[in-house]
C-alpha positions in Angstrom: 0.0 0.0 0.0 1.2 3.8 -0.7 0.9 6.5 -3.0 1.1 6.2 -6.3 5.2 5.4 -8.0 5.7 3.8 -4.6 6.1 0.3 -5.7 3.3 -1.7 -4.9 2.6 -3.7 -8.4 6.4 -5.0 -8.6 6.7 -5.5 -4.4 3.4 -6.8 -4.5 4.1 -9.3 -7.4 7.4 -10.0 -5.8 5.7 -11.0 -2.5 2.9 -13.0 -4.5 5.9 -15.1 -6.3 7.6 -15.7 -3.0 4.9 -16.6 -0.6 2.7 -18.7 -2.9 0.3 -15.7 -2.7 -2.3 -15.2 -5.6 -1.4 -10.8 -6.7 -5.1 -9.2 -6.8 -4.0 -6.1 -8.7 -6.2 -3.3 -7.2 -5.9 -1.1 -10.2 -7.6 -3.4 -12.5 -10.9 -3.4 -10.0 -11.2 0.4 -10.4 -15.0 1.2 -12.2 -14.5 3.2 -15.3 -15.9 6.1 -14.1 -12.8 6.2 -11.8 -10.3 5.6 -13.8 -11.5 8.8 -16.0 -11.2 10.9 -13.2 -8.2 10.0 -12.2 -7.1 10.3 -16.1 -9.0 13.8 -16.2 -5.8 15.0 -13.3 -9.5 14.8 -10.5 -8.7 13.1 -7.6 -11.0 10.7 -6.2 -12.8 11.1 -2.6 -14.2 8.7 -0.1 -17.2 8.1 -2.0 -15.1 7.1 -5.4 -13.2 5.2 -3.2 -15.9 2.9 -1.4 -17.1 0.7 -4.2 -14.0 0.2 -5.0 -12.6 -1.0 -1.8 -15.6 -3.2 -1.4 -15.1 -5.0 -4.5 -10.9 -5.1 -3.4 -12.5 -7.0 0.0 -15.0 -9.5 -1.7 -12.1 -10.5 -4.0 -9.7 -11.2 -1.3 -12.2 -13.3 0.6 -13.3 -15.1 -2.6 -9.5 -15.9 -2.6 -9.5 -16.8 1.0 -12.5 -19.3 0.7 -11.1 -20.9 -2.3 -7.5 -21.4 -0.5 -5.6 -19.1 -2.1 -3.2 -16.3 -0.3 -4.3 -12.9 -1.5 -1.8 -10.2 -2.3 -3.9 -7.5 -2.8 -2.3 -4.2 -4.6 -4.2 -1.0 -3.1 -3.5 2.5 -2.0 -5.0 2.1 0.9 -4.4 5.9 1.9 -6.6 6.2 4.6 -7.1 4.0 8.2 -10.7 4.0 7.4 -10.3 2.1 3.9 -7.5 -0.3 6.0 -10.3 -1.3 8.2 -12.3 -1.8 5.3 -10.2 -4.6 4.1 -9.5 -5.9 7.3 -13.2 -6.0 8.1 -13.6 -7.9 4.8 -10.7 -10.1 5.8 -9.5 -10.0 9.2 -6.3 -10.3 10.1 -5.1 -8.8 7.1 -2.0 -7.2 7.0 -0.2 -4.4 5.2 3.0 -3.3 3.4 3.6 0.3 3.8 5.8 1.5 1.1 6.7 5.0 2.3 8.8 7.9 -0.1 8.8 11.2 -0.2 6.4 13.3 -2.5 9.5 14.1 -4.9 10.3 10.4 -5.1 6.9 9.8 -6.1 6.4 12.5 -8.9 9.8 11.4 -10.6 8.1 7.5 -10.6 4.7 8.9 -11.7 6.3 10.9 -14.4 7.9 8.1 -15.9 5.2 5.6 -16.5 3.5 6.2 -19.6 0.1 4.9 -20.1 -0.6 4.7 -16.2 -4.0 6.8 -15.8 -3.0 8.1 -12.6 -0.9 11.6 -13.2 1.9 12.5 -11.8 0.2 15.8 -11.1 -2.0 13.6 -8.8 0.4 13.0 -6.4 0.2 15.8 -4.4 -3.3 15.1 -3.5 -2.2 11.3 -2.5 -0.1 12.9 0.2 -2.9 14.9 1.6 -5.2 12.2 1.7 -2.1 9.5 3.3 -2.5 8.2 6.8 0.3 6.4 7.6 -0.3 3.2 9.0 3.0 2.9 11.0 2.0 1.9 13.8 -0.8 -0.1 12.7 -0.8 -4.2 14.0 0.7 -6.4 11.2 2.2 -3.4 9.2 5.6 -3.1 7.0 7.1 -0.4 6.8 9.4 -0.3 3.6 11.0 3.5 3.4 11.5 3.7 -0.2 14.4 6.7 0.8 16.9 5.1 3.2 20.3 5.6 2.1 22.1 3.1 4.2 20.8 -0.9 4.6 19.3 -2.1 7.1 17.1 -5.0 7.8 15.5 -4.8 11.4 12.4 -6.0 13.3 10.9 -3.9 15.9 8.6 -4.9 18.5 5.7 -3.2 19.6 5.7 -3.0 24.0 3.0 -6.2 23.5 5.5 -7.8 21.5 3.9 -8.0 18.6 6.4 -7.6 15.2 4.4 -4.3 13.9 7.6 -2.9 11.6 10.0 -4.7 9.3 12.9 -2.3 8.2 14.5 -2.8 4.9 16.8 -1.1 2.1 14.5 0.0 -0.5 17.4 0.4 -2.3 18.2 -3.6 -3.0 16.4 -5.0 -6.0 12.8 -5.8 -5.7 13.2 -9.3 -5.6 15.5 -8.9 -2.4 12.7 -6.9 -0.6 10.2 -9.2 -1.9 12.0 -12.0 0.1 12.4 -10.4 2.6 8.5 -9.7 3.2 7.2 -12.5 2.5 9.8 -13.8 5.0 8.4 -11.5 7.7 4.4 -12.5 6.6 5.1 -15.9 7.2 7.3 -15.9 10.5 4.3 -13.2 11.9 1.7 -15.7 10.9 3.7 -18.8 12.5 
């Protein structure tokens, strides 16, 4: 989950291929009418949003029911569509992948034929909650310079945080999620 340019289709995939998962690209569940808003440089509100995120939640507890691991794709921007999905599938958990709003732009502004403008960014970062914090959430900061690969525990003990070089290839910080979803779900 993140802003758009973060990351989350080739983490997400990366993750799917290493855990067994099933990718549920969140994208491809957004109604038309969405995506030519989003193409049109309007962003979309709570109420663009809530269809969407339903649909996202039915999908990953068809998955769920047919024994299948989702790895759902999603902005997730807000705490209120999070609980959405976990209310849809509890226990869910979430990869943050946190960057800067310059970081961001640069990655929007390089992927031609993506509906989503760069110039939409902005408006991602106003609407952005950040789930740090959040039970069974990974951080990945897209921005460190220097590697490091930590788990922090929350004062209950519970792993909340997994700390990684965004800088290594995606395959390395695909690993190295999936590694942390499984040994959290142990």
């Amino acid at each position: 989950m993140g802003v758009s340019g973060c990351g989350k289709s080739a983490v997400g995939a990366e993750i799917a291929l290493n855990s067994g998962g099933r990718l549920i690209e969140g994208d491809a569940f957004h109604p038309q009418a969405n995506i030519d808003k989003m193409s049109a440089g309007t962003p979309l509100n709570d109420e663009d949003r809530a269809g969407w995120l339903t649909r996202l939640g039915e999908e990953m507890a068809a998955a769920l029911a047919n024994g299948e691991h989702p790895v759902l794709t999603c902005s997730a921007l807000k705490l209120i569509y999070r609980q959405r999905l976990r209310d849809a599938v509890p226990g869910l958990g979430f990869v943050f992948l946190e960057l800067t709003k310059e970081l961001a732009t640069e990655r929007c502004s390089h992927r031609p034929g993506h509906f989503m403008p760069a110039s939409l960014v902005d408006s991602q970062f106003a609407t952005l909650e950040s789930p740090a914090g959040e039970p069974l959430t990974l951080v990945v900061d897209a921005c460190l310079v220097d590697s490091q690969f930590a788990t922090l525990e929350s004062p209950a003990g519970e792993p909340l945080t997994l700390v990684v070089d965004a800088t290594q290839p995606i395959d390395v910080i695909g690993k190295q999620a999936a590694a942390w979803w499984k040994d959290s779900h142990a």
